[in-house]
C-alpha positions, -999 to +999 in steps of 0.1 A: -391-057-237-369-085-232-386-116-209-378-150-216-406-172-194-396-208-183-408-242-184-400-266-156-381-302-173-375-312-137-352-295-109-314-307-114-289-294-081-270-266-089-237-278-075-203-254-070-178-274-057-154-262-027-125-239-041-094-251-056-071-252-027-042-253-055-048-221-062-055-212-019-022-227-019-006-207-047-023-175-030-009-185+000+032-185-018+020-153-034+016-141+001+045-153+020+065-136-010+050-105-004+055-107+034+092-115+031+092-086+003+076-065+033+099-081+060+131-069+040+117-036+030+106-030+068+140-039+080+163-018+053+139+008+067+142+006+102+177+000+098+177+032+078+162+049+107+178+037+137+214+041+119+198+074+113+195+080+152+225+062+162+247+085+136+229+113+156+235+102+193+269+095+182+281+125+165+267+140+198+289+119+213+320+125+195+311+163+198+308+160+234+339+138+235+364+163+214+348+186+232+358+178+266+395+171+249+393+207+239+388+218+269+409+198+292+435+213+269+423+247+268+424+250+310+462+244+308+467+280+298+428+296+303+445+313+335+473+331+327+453+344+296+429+355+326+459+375+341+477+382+313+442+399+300+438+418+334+481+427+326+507+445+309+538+426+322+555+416+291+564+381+311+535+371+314+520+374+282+552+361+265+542+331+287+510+330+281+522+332+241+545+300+245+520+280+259+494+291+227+522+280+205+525+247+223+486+238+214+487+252+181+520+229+177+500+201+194+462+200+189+449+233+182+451+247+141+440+284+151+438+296+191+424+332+197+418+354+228+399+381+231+390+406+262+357+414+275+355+443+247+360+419+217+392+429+208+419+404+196+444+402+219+462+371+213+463+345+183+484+321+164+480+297+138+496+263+130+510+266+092+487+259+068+458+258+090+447+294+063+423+273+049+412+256+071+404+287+093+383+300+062+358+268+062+352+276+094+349+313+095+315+316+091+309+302+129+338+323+142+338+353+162+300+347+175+308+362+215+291+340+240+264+350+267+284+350+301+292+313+313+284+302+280+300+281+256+298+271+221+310+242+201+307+230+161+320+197+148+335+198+113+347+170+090+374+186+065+398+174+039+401+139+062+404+156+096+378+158+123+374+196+138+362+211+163+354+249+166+349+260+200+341+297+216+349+296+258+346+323+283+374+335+300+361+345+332+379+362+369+380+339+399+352+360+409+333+350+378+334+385+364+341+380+322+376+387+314+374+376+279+370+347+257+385+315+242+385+309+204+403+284+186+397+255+162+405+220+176+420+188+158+416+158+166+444+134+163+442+107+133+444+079+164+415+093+185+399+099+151+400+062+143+390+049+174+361+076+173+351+062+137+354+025+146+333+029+176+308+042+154+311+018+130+309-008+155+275+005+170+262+004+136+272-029+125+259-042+161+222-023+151+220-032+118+224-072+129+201-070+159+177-062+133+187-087+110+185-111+135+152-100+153+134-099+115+150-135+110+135-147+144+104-132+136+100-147+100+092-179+108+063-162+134+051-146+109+050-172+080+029-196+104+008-169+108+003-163+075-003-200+069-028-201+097-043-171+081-046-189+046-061-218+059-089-199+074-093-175+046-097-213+023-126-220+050-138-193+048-137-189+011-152-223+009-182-207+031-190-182+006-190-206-022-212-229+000-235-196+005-238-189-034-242-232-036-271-231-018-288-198-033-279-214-067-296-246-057-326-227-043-327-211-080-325-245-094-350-255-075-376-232-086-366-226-119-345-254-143-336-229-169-311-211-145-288-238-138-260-238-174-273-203-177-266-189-142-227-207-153-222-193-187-236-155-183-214-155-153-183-166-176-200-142-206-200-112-178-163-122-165-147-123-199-164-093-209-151-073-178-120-085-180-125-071-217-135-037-204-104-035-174-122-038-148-103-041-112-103-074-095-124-061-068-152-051-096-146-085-112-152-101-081-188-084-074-194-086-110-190-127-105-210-128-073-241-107-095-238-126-124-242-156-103-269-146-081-286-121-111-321-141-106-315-150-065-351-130-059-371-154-082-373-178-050-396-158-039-423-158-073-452-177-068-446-213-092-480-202-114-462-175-123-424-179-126-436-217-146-456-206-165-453-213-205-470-190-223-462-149-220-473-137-189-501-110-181-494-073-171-502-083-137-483-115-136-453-094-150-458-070-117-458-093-097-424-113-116-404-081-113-410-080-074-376-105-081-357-078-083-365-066-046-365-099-032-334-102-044-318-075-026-335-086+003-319-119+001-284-101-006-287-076+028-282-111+047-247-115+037-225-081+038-199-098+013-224-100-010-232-062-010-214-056-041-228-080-059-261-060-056-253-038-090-262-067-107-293-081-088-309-049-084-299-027-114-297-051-142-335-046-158-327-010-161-322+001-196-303+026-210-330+051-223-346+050-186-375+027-199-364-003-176-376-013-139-376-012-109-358+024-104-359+036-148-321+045-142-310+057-177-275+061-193-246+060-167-265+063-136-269+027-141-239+006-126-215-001-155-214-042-142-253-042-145-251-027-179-230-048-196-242-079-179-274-067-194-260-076-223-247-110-217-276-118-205-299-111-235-271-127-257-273-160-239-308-164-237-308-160-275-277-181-281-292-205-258-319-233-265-350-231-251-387-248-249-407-223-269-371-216-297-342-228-310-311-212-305-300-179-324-268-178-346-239-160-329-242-132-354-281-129-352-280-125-315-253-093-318-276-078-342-302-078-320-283-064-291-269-042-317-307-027-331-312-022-291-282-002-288-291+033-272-325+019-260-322-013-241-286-012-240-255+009-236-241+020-274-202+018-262-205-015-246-226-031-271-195-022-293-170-033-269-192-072-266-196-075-305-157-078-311-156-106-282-187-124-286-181-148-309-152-159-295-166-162-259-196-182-276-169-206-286-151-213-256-183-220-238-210-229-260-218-265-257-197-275-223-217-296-204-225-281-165-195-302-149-171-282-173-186-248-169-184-257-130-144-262-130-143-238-149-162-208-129-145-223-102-112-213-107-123-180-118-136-180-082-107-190-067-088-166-084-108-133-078-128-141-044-089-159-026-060-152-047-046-122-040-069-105-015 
């Protein structure tokens, strides 16, 4: 069982200092670049989407447009097919066959008129209009309800069509027949028709522009209104863990360097492992407050020199509980709860207060399990003198399977001696700037 008791050499403050606004400010850039990213993504988007509708209103609007050209052009000659339909003068349908010509000549590739039976009764076709007629002939010949018309817009080989099915009906609205002929626009109207388009998009797509450049500067205060408060706010929750640190300190000396460097050990060795920033950053807050619950042991007890008694050692792991108690105040600090509450279990389910074993223990109380033990044996203490580097990861290592888990006891040996390196012997002002940062960056930077 691993317990190291404490002696008190007189309470020293437990000081972390308000966070780095260097790096509040550097989170703050990192955020305005992602806004502007998000400003410039969301305006080629709704750019994409109201050009999108605009393309659709206005090729409705060209439609409707040729359309009505169609038409206008069609009613020229729609009667006498009526009568020539309803005839068998020769005059009139020689008549009616001049004016066909003159649209086909004009405006019109293919003209066709049919009678009420869907026979072909009339036709003619501008020269060269062959293939043109076969794009298209998959709409054709599709017979209207009564007093119905169709209409489908084509864009081929440069020109802008229109193929378009009218009824031909009696004055007394009786169906006589039907219209079917395959418009073209001229290249003039077709120009203006594209320019006006053109012009509606250009006109869109810099309304936008400009509204997402007005808005930018909106939003950028915002954003640095928001930093500033998120800095306060950070600077809050570093008060918070201040003062349970100093309440720790209070009680207990031995927690002040060790509360810094285990939550380095734990930090480096996650960071080792992959974890996610958002794991890092509850890992940090456990480490931290690992020992928050010993406020609440009686001073006979948690002072006491000598090993304690079965039922002093009852009494000392009531800790854990108190300090999940103390954690349920804050709700930021729920994830740091892994640590506080899980991190006397052991791996072969012999540990307290739950007897978790292998992975149903949090992975961050596991392996800060680990750092832990190594720096209480790497560490100086009352009743010992510090363990060599390579002593300490034997130990873990004979306690690998039991106390601790096999895989991350493996992962810690290749790091430890370096991490004891970089830490070992910096005085608490060091290990303060430095766990500050590491703050900074995982609890404002970023989130």
């Amino acid at each position: 069982m691993w317990h190291t008791s404490t002696a008190r050499k007189g309470a020293s403050r437990v000081r972390v200092p308000p966070p780095d606004f260097r790096e509040a400010l550097a989170a703050g850039a990192h955020i305005r670049r992602r806004i502007l990213i998000r400003l410039i993504t969301g305006w080629l988007l709704l750019s994409m989407t109201v050009i999108g509708a605009v393309l659709l209103f206005e090729f409705n609007r060209v439609k409707l447009v040729v359309h009505q050209m169609a038409v206008a052009e069609i009613t020229g000659f729609g009667r006498e097919a009526v009568r020539s339909l309803n005839s068998d003068e020769p005059a009139l349908e020689q008549a009616l066959g001049r004016k066909i010509q003159r649209s086909v000549n004009e405006h019109f590739l293919t003209v066709e008129i049919y009678g009420p039976d869907g026979k072909l009764r009339f036709e003619a076709a501008r020269d060269g209009a062959s293939s043109i007629g076969r794009e298209v002939a998959h709409y054709r010949h599709r017979i209207p309800e009564q007093g119905e018309s169709s209409r489908e817009l084509h864009y081929l080989e440069g020109r802008l069509l229109l193929a378009i099915v009218l009824p031909l009906e009696y004055p007394q609205g009786n169906p006589a027949g039907y219209f079917e002929g395959v418009y073209q626009v001229d290249p003039a109207q077709r120009a203006k028709l594209e320019e006006e388009i053109v012009h509606v998009i250009v006109l869109v797509t810099t309304s936008l522009a400009l509204a997402a450049a007005l808005l930018s500067p909106i939003i950028m205060n915002l954003n640095r209104w928001l930093v500033r408060l998120a800095a306060t706010l950070f600077k809050g929750n570093v008060e918070l863990l201040d003062v349970l640190g100093c309440a720790i300190a209070e009680r207990d000396s031995d927690t002040n360097s060790h509360n810094y460097r285990v939550t380095l050990y734990a930090l480096g060795f996650g960071q080792r492992l992959g974890l996610s920033r958002w794991e890092l950053r509850n890992l940090i807050a456990g480490a931290f407050l690992h020992d928050v619950g010993k406020i609440g042991i009686r001073d006979p007890i948690l002072l006491k020199p000598g090993r304690l008694t079965p039922e002093e050692f009852e009494v000392m792991k009531t800790h854990v509980t108190l300090g999940v108690d103390v954690l349920k105040r804050a709700s930021w600090l729920q994830g740091a709860r892994d640590v506080v509450e899980f991190h006397h279990e052991k791996y072969d389910g012999s540990g307290y207060l739950r007897g978790l074993s292998g992975e149903a223990i949090p992975l961050n109380a596991r392996l800060f399990s680990i750092v832990d033990v190594f720096d209480a044996l790497t560490s100086p203490r009352p009743y010992k003198q510090p363990w060599p580097v390579e002593e300490a990861v034997a130990a873990l290592e004979k306690d690998s399977g039991t106390h601790f888990d096999p895989h991350l006891v493996r992962v810690f040996s290749t790091i430890a001696a370096s991490l004891y390196r970089e830490l070992h012997g910096l005085d608490d002002s060091r290990l303060e700037a430095i766990l500050r940062k590491s703050m900074a960056k995982y609890f404002l930077s970023g989130a």
